[in-house]
Structure formats: structure tokens, C-alpha cells
C-alpha positions in Angstrom: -24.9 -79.9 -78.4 -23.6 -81.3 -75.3 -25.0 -83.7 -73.4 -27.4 -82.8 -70.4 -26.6 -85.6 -67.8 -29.8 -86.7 -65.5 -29.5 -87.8 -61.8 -32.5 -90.3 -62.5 -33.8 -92.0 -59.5 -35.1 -95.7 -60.5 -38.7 -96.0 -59.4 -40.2 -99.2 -58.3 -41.2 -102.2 -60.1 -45.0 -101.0 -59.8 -44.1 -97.6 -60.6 -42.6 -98.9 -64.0 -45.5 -101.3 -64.7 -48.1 -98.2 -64.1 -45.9 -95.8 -66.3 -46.1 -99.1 -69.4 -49.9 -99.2 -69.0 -49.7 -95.4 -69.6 -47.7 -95.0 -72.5 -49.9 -97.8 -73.9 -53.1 -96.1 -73.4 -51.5 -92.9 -74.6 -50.3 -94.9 -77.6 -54.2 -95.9 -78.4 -55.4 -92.2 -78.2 -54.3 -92.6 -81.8 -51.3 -91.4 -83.9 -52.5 -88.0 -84.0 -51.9 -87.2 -80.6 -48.1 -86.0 -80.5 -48.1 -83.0 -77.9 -49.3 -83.4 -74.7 -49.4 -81.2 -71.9 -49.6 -82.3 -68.3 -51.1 -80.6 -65.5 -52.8 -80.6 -62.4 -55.5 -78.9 -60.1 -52.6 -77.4 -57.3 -49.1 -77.2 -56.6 -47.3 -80.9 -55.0 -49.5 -83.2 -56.9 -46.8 -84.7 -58.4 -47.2 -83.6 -62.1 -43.7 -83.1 -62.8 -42.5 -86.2 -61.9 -45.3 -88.1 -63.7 -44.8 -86.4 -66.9 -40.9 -86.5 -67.1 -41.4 -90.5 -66.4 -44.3 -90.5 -69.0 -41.4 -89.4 -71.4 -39.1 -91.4 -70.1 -41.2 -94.3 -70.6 -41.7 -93.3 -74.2 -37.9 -93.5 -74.7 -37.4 -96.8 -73.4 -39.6 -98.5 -76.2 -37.4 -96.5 -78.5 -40.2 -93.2 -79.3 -37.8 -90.2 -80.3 -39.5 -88.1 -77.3 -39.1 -84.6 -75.9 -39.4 -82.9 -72.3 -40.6 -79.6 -72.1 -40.7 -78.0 -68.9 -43.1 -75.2 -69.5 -43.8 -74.0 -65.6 -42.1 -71.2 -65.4 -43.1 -69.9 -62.7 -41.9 -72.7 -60.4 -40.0 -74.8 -61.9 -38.0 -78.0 -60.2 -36.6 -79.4 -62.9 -32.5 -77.9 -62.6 -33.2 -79.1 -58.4 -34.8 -82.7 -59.1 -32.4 -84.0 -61.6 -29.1 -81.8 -60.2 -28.4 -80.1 -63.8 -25.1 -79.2 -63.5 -24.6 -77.2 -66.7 -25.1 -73.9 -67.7 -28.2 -74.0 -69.7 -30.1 -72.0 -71.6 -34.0 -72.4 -71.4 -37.2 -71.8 -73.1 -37.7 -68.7 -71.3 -34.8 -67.5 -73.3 -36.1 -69.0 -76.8 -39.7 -66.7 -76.0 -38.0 -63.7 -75.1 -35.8 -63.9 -78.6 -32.8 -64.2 -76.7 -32.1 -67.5 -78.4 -32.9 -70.3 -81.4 -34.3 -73.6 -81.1 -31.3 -75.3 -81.7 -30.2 -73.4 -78.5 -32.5 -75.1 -75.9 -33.1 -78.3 -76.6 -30.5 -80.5 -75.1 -29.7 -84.1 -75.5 -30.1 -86.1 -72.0 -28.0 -89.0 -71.3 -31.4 -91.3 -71.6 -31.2 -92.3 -75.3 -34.1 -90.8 -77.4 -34.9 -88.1 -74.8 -34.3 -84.5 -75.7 -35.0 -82.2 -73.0 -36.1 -78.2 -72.7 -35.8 -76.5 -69.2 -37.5 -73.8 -68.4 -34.9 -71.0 -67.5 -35.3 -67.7 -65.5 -38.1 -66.9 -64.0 -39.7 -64.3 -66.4 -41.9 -61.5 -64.6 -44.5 -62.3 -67.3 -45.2 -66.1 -68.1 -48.6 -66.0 -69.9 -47.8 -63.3 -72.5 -44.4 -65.4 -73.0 -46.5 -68.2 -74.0 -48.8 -66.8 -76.0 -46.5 -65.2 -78.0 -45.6 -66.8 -81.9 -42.2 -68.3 -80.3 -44.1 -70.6 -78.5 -46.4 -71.6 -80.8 -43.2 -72.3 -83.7 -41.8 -74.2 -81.2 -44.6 -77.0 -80.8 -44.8 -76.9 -84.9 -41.1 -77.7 -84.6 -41.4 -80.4 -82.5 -44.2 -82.0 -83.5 -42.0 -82.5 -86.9 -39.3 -83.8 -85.1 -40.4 -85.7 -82.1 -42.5 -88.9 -81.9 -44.1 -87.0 -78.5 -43.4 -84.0 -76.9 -44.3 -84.0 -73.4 -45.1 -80.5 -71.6 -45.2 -80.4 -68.2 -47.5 -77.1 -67.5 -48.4 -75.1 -64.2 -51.5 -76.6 -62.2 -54.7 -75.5 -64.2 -56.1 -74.6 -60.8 -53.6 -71.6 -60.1 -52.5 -69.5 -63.3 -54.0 -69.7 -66.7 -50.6 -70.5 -68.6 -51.7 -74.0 -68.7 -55.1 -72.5 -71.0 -53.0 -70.7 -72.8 -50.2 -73.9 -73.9 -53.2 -76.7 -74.4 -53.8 -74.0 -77.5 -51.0 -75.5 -78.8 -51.2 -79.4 -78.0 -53.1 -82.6 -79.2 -54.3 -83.3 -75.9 -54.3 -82.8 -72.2 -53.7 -85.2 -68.9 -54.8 -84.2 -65.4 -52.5 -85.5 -62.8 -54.5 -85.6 -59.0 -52.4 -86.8 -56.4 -54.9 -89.2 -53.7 -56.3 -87.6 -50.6 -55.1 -84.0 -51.4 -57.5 -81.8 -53.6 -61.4 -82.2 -53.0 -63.8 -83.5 -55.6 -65.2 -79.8 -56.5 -61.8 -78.6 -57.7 -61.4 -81.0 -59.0 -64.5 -80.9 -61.3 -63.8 -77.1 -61.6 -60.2 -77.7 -63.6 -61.6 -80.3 -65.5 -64.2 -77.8 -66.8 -61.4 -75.3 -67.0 -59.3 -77.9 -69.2 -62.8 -78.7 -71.4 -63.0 -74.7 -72.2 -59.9 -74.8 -73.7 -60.8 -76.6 -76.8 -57.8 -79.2 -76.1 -58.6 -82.9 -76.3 -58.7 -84.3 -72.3 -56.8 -87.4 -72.7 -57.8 -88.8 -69.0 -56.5 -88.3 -65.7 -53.6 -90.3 -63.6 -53.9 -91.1 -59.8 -50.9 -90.0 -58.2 -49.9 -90.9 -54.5 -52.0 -93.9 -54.6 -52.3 -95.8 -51.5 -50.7 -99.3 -52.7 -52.2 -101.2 -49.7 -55.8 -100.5 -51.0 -56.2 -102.9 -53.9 -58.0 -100.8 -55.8 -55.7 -98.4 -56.8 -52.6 -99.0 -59.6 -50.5 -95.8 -59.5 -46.8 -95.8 -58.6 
């Protein structure tokens, strides 16, 4: 399959450190934790970007590694890296419109495969929780090192509930100064009744200048 070409920013020299001590800690979770699903408590938290450089991250110490953009409802993928190719997405794969060989595309970062999401569908959750999905993840946990899902915030929909179903484990992404310590609390009990292994959470939007925060 043709190549998918990225527009990939480079992030800063911290950025990159914090994203290393990441993939080590993941790495240390243990080997049995393949396929894990990102999310966060609201929309702008920054999820996206942190799980698409989690992967990233995996590729550069050579981890075959795949992206799975699993928000379907509002998806930025196509607008933050300027896809330029006509692609089809998981959305098509759960509707049977396509195969799994049809939506997984090679990127032009070595040892990262990528699956966008597609149209939005005027019914997400009963997408995911359909048999597609879950022969999907069985797929890719064969065939990937990782698979990294980027999911809708927990604190909005329940499509994230329904994905973690499917994963090894789950990583809250809360961007500084921008949800309250309640919700916060009330998505990670939402993530704990899923049954899904809580991995830890990531501080996003970290103010640098305090010197107690690494973030990027």
C-alpha cells in the first residue's frame, strides 16, 4: 500500500526527553501490555498529539508500532498532519465497507503504520462495539509491537468504555490548569469501571518555568 506522507512538526528538545521517559515507563508496565488507548477528561487536552508522539516515540527505538485514530466523532488527524491522499478509514473497516489490509497505511516514519478514522458515522459506539472492532485489535496485537489508540475524552461519550474492552491498558492525558480536580476523579473512576488496566496519567500543557513539572 502506498505510502501515507506526515507533515510532522519537530517538538522540542524537552518535549522529546519527556516522550523517552514515557515510552520507558510504558516499556516497564511489562511485555503484556501491547494496546493502549489514550484518552482524556474533555475535548483540547491535547490527547491526540500526546498519543501520536507516544507512537512515534516507539518507532524511533525501532518498536514496529501502530496509530489508531479511534475518535470518530472529531477527529483532527487528516487537518494536523495535512493527509493529502484519499484514504480510507476505520470507520469504513466497521461498517464492512472494507478489509484490514485496506486501512492501515504505511507513514513515511519508519516502523509506524497508521489507521485514520474516516467519515463521521451517525453512530460511533455501536460501530465500536461491533465484532470488526474487536478483530481488529486481535490483528494488531499479532502484528504490532504496540498499537496506540487515541480514543474520545472519557468525560464526553462512552466510546472510550466501550474500546478499553479491547486494550491492555489505559493512559489519562490532563492538560494543566484546564479541567478541575472533581472531573477529574470522576473519569478516572469512569476508566477504573471499565475493567481496563489504568497505566497512569501524563501532564500536558505543563508550565516549564515551574520546576516541578516535566511535560513537553
Amino acid at each position: 500500500m502506498e505510502k501515507i506522507d506526515l507533515k510532522i512538526k519537530k517538538i522540542s528538545r524537552r518535549g522529546n526527553e519527556a516522550y523517552k521517559a514515557l515510552r520507558t515507563n510504558i516499556g516497564f508496565c511489562g511485555e503484556d501490555i501491547k494496546v493502549i488507548a489514550y484518552t482524556s477528561s474533555i475535548p483540547g487536552e491535547g490527547k491526540s498529539m500526546v498519543s501520536f508522539q507516544t507512537a512515534y516515540s516507539l518507532a524511533d527505538i525501532g518498536k514496529k508500532v501502530v496509530y489508531v485514530d479511534a475518535d470518530l466523532r472529531k477527529s483532527t488527524f487528516i487537518q494536523r498532519y495535512d493527509v493529502q491522499a484519499e484514504i480510507r478509514g476505520l470507520t469504513h473497516l466497521l461498517a464492512g465497507k472494507a478489509q484490514k489490509e485496506d486501512v492501515i497505511y504505511p507513514s513515511n516514519k519508519e516502523g509506524l503504520d497508521v489507521i485514520i478514522a474516516g467519515p463521521v458515522p451517525p453512530n460511533p459506539a455501536e460501530l465500536l462495539a461491533n465484532d470488526y472492532f474487536t478483530e481488529l485489535v486481535r490483528y494488531l496485537r499479532e502484528h504490532y509491537d504496540y498499537a496506540i489508540i487515541d480514543t474520545p475524552p472519557l468525560g464526553n461519550v462512552i466510546d472510550t468504555a466501550i474500546i478499553s474492552k479491547n486494550c491492555d491498558g489505559m493512559i489519562l492525558v490532563v492538560a494543566q490548569n484546564t479541567v478541575s480536580y472533581r472531573l477529574v476523579q470522576d473519569v478516572v473512576a469512569q476508566m477504573e469501571n471499565t475493567g481496563c488496566r489504568i497505566l497512569g496519567a501524563v501532564l500536558n500543557k505543563a508550565d516549564m518555568n515551574d520546576n516541578q513539572y516535566y511535560g513537553k
